[in-house]
TIVEXFI-405357 format. One record per residue: x, y, z of N, C-alpha, C in turn; residue in three letters. Coordinates in steps of 0.2 Angstrom, whole numbers, plus 5000, padded with zeros to 4 digits. Layout:
BEGIN
XYZXYZXYZala...
This chain:
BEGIN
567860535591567460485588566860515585unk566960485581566260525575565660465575unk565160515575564360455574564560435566unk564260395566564160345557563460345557unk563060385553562360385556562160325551unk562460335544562260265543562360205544unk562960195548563260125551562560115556unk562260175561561860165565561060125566unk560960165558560360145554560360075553unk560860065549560959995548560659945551unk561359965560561059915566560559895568unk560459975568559659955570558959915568unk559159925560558659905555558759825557unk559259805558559559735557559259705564unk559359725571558959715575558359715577unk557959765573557159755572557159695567unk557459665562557259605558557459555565unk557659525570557859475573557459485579unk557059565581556659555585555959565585unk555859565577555259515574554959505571unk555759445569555559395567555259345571unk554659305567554159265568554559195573unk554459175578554559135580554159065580unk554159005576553958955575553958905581unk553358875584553258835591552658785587unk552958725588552458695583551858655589unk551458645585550658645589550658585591unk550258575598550458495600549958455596unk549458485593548958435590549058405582unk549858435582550458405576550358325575unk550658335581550658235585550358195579unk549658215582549058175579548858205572unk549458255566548958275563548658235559unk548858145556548558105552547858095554unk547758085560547258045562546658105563unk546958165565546458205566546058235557unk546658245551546358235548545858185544unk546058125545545458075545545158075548unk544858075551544258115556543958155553unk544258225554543758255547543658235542unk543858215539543558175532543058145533unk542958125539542558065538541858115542unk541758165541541358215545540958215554unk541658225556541758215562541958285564unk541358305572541358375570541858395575unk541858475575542658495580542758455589unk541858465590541758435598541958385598unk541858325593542058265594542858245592unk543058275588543958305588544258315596unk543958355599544158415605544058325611unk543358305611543358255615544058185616unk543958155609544658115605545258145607unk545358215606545958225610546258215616unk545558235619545558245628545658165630unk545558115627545658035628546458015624unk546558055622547458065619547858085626unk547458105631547958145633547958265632unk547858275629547858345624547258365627unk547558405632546858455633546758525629unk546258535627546458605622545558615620unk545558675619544958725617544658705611unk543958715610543758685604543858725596unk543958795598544158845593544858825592unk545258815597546058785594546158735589unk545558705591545458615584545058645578unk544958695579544358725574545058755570unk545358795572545958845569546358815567unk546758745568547058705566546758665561unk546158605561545758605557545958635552unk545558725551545458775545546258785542unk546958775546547558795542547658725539unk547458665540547758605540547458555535unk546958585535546458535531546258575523unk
């Protein structure tokens, strides 16, 4: 039996793309993103975001809303 070094490279190359590639887990603060964007517009700061969640139910950090905010808005 003979190596194929290039059949090998291949594999490999091909397993590095599937072991990272980006896995997509979508954000729980999705949910709400209508309302939380209205909310900022209406200049409502991340604390008061972060509280309103916490009365949703959504426990979560206030840099999380901030970071979400920043991609979202």
């Amino acid at each position: 039996m003979t190596f194929n070094v290039k059949a090998e490279a291949l594999r490999l190359k091909n397993e590095k793309k599937l072991i990272s590639k980006k896995r997509f887990k979508p954000s729980k603060l999705d949910i709400h993103k209508h309302k939380l964007l209205a909310l900022h517009k209406e200049a409502t700061s991340i604390a008061c975001l972060q509280r309103w969640l916490l009365r949703k139910g959504v426990k979560t950090h206030w840099s999380t809303v901030k970071r979400w905010i920043d991609k979202n808005a």
